[in-house]
C-alpha positions in Angstrom: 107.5 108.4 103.6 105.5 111.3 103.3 106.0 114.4 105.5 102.9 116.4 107.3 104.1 119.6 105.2 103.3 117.2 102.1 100.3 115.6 102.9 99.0 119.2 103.4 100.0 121.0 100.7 98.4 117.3 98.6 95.4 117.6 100.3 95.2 121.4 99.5 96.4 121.1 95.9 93.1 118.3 95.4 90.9 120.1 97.3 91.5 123.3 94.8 91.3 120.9 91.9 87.9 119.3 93.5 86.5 123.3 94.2 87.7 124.7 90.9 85.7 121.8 89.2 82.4 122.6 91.3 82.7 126.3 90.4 82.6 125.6 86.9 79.6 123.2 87.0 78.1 125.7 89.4 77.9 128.0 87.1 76.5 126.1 84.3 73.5 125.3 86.6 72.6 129.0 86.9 72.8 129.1 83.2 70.1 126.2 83.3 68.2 127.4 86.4 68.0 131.0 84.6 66.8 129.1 81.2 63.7 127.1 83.1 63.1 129.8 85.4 61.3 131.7 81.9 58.8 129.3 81.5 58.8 127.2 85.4 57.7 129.1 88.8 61.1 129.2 90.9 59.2 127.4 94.1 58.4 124.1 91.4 61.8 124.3 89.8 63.3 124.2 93.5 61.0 121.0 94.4 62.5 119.5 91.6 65.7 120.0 91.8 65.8 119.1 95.1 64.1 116.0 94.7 66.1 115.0 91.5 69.3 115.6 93.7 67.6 114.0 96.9 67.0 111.1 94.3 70.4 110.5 93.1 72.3 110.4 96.5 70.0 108.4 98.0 71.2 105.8 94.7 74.5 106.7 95.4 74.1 105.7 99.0 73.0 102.4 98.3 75.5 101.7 96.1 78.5 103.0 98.9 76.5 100.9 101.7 76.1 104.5 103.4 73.5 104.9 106.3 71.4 107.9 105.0 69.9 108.2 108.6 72.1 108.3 111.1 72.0 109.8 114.7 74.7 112.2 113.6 72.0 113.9 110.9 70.4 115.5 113.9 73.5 116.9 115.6 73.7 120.9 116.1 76.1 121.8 112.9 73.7 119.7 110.9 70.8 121.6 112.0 72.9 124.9 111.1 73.8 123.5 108.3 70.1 122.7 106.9 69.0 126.3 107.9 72.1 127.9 105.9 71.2 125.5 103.4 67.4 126.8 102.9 68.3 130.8 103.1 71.7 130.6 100.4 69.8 128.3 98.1 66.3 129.9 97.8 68.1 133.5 98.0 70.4 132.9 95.1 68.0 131.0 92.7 65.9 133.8 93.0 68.5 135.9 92.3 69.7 134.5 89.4 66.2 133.9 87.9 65.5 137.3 88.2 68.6 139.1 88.0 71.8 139.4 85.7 73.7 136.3 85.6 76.8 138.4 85.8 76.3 140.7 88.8 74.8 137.8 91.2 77.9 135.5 90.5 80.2 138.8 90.8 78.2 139.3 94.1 78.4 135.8 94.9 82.2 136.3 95.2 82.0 137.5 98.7 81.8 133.9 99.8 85.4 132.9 100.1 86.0 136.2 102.0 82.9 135.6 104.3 84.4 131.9 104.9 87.7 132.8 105.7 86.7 135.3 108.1 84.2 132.6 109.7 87.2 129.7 109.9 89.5 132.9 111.4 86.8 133.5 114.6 84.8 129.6 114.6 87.3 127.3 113.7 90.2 129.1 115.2 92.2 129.3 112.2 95.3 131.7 111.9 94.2 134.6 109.9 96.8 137.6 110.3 96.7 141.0 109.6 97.4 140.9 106.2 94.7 138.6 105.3 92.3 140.3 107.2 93.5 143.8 105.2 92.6 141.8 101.9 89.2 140.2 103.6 88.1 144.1 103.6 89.6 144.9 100.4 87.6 142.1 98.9 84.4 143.2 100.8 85.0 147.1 99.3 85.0 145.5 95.6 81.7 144.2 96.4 80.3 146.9 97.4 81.8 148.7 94.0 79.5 146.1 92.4 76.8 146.3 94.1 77.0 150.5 94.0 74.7 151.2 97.3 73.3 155.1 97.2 73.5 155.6 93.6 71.0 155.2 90.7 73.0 151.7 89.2 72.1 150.2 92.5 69.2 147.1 92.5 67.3 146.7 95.2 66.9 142.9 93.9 70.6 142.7 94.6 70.1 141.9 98.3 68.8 139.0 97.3 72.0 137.5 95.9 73.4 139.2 98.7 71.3 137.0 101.3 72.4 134.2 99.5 76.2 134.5 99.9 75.7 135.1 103.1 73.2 131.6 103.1 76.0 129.8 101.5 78.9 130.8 103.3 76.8 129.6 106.4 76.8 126.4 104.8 80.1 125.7 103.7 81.3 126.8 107.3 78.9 124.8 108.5 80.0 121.8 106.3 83.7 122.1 107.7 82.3 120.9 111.1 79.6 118.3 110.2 80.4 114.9 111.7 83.1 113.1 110.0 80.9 110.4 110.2 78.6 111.5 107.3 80.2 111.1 104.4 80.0 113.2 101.1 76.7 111.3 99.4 75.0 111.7 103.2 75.7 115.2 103.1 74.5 115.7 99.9 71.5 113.9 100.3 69.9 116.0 103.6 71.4 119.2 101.2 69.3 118.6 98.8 66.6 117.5 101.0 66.3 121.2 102.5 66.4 122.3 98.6 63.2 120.5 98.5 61.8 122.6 101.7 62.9 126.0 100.7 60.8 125.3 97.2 57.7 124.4 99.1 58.2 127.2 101.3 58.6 130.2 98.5 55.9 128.3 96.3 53.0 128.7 99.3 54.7 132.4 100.3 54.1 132.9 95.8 51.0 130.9 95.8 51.6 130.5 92.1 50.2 127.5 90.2 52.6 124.6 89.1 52.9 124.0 85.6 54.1 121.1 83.5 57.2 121.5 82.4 57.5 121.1 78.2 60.0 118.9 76.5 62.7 121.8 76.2 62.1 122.4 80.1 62.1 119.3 81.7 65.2 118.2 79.8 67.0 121.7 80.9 65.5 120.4 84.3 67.5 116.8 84.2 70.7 119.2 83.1 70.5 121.3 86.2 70.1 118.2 89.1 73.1 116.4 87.2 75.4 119.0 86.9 74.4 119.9 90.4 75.0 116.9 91.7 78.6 117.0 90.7 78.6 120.5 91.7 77.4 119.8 95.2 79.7 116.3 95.5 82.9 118.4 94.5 82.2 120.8 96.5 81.5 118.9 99.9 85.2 117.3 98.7 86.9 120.6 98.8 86.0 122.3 102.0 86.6 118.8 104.0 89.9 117.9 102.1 92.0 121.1 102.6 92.3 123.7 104.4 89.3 126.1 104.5 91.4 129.4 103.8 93.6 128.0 101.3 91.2 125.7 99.2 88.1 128.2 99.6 89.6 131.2 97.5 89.3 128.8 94.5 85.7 129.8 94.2 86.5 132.8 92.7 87.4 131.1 89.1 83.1 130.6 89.7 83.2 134.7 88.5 85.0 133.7 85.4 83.0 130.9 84.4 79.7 133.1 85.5 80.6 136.1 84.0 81.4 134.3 80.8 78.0 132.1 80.2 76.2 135.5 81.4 78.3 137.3 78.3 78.2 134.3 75.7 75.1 132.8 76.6 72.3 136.1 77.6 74.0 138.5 75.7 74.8 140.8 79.6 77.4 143.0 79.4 79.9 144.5 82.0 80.2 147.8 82.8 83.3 149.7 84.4 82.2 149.6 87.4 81.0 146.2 88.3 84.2 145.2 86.2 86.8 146.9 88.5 84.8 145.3 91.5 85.6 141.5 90.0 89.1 142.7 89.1 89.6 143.9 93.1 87.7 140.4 94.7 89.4 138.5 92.4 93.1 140.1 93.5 92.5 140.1 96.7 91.4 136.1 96.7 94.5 135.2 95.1 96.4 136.9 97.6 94.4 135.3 100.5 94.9 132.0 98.5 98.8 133.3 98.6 99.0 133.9 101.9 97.3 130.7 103.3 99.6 129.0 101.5 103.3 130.8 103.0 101.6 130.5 106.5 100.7 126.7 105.9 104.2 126.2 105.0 105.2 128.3 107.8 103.9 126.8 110.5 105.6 123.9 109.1 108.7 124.7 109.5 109.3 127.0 111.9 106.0 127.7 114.0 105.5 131.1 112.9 101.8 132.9 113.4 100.4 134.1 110.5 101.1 138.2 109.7 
């Protein structure tokens, strides 16, 4: 028989494996969004996606006997949710469409600190000093990247910045849906609202949809497949294990990012924006650390977190 200590630390070792997986398959669908974006307007490319994804999930539903409407899909966290939903997804495609890969995936790093914080002061969860010291540590290598007052800074940058921010909504948001909506119902309304921040930046654009050639449209059927998993593995980590231990696994998304923004556009790193990863990426693992001695902890002995 299984101890409570084990089932946790099973549930957070899975719930790592499940965000480390989306991470990785996040980041190959900005490399494809940042491909189509060249020759696609980013309100279209947003319909579609959203519509592909909507698509598959409703499939998926069908085939799980899950109720995609449900009385549950209009409670107050899924209403949150949908609006955090609309801002992180429409802020960070436009980000990465326009923007370096690298540095709006090294920006995008300031999610796990941003989610820890929120399941420290919403969801009550013990977040000590020490974790709290490397929450600002982590928010300082950020703004190393980002480089506000000096000549390296991007204006554009806020708008990966609004996207964390968008995202981080969500996934907190996510952690206190209904357990009665499952993964595929989740996924389904998320990309529903994909579909509604598209029509919402193509009217503010007012730029004319195009047809998307054969190289597009199949770069297209990339990007809502791998973002479907993306989105599924996702949903699995933050309701699996615990948010401050599992959600520090999203920075290996900076290492996968970073890489396909090297390899693949030919971006390079500079000092600066390089000894900003180096400082989120430390203090995540620490965070990750830490969550893991208090979990173990508070096991044992009852301890508060430090």
């Amino acid at each position: 028989m299984t101890t409570p200590l084990q089932r946790s630390e099973r549930s957070n070792f899975i719930g790592s494996l499940w965000m480390i997986a989306s991470m990785a398959a996040f980041a190959i669908e900005d490399s494809l969004f940042k491909a189509v974006a060249a020759t696609v307007p980013v309100g279209e490319m947003l319909m579609l996606f959203g519509a592909g994804g909507a698509l598959i999930f409703a499939c998926l539903a069908m085939l799980t006997k899950d109720r995609l409407y449900h009385a549950d899909v209009l409670s107050r966290p899924m209403r949150i949710r949908m609006c955090f939903e609309i801002t992180g997804r429409l802020f960070y495609v436009l980000a990465v469409a326009i923007t370096p890969l690298s540095s709006a995936t090294a920006i995008l790093q300031a999610t796990p600190i941003v989610v820890v914080a929120g399941a420290a002061i919403f969801f009550g969860e013990r977040v000590g000093w020490m974790r709290w010291s490397a929450i600002f540590m982590g928010l300082l290598g950020v703004l190393i990247v980002l480089r506000p007052g000096t000549e390296a800074f991007s204006p554009l940058s806020i708008l990966a910045v609004i996207g964390m921010l968008g995202l981080a909504g969500r996934d907190l948001a996510s952690r206190a849906a209904p357990k009665s909506l499952s993964t595929v119902v989740l996924g389904f309304y998320g990309f529903l609202t994909v579909i509604v921040a598209g029509g919402l930046f193509a009217l503010w654009q007012g730029k004319a949809f195009v047809l998307p050639d054969g190289y597009a449209s199949a770069l297209m059927i990339g990007v809502i497949c791998v973002g479907v998993f993306a989105y599924s593995a996702l949903m699995k980590a933050m309701r699996m294990g615990d948010v401050s231990v599992v959600t520090p696994f999203r920075y290996s998304r900076l290492i996968f990012g970073v890489g396909l923004g090297i390899v693949v556009f030919g971006e390079r790193l500079d000092a600066p924006t390089f000894v900003g990863c180096l400082l989120i990426v430390a203090t995540g693992l620490f965070i990750m650390w830490r969550g893991h001695v208090i979990a173990k902890a508070s096991f044992a002995s009852g301890y508060g977190d430090t």
